[in-house]
C-alpha atoms as one frame of an Amber mdcrd trajectory, in Angstrom:
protein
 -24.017  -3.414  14.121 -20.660  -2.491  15.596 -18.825   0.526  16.964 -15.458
   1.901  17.305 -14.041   3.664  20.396 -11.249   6.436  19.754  -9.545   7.653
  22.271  -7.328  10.622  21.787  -5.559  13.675  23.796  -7.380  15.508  24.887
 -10.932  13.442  24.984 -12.700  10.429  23.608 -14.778   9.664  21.459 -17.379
   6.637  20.700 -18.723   6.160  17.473 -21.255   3.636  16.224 -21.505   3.304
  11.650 -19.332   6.981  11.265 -17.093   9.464  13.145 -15.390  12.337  12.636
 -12.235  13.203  15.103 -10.523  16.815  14.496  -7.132  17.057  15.738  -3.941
  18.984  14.340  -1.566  17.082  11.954   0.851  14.751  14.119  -1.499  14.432
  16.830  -1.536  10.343  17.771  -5.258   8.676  17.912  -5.762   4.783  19.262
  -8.954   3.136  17.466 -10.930   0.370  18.847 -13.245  -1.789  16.817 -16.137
  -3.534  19.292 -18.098  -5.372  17.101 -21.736  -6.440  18.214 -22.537  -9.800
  19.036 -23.647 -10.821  15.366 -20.308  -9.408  13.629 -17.060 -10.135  13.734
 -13.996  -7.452  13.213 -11.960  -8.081   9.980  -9.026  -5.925   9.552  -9.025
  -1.846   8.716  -8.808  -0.169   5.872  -7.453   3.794   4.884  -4.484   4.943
   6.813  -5.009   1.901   9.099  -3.353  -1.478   8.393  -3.965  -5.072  10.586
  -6.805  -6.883  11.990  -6.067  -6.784  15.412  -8.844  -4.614  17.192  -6.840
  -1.762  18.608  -4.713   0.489  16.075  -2.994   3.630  16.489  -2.314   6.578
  13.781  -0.184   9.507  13.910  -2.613  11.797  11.786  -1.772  13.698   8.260
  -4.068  15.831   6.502  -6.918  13.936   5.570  -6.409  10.939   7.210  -9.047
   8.141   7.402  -9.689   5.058   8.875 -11.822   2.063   8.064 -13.279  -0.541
  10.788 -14.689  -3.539   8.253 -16.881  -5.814  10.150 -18.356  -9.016   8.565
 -21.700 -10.809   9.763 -21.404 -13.977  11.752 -24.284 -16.412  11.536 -26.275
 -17.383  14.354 -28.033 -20.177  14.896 -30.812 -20.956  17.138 -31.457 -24.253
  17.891 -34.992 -25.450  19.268 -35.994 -29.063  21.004 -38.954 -30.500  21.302
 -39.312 -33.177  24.171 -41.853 -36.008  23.819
């Protein structure tokens, strides 16, 4: 379906539907949603706020983040020559 890509200090992590990233209180993690080629990205939810695909948080106790992806449809379109 989709992914998201975190990349923190130290290390980085890649997620596909659910990931868990333990750092201390205060540490700063960048999120990117990568959605597959039948989804789109729609916005986050949680501690995150926007729909542009890379985010940052400064992290509190219990923080959590949200990638929402919606489906896109696809068409496929067939011809048949005479």
């Amino acid at each position: 379906m989709a992914k998201v890509s975190c990349t923190s200090s130290p290390g980085d992590v890649d997620c596909d539907l659910q990931c868990t990233v333990l750092q201390a209180a205060g540490a700063r993690v960048d999120l990117t949603a990568i959605p597959d080629l039948s989804f789109q990205f729609e916005g986050w939810g949680g501690d995150c706020q926007g729909n542009e695909a890379s985010t940052s948080i400064t992290l509190g106790d219990g923080s959590s983040c949200s990638a929402n992806f919606i489906p896109v449809a696809v068409m496929s379109v067939r011809s048949r020559c005479a």
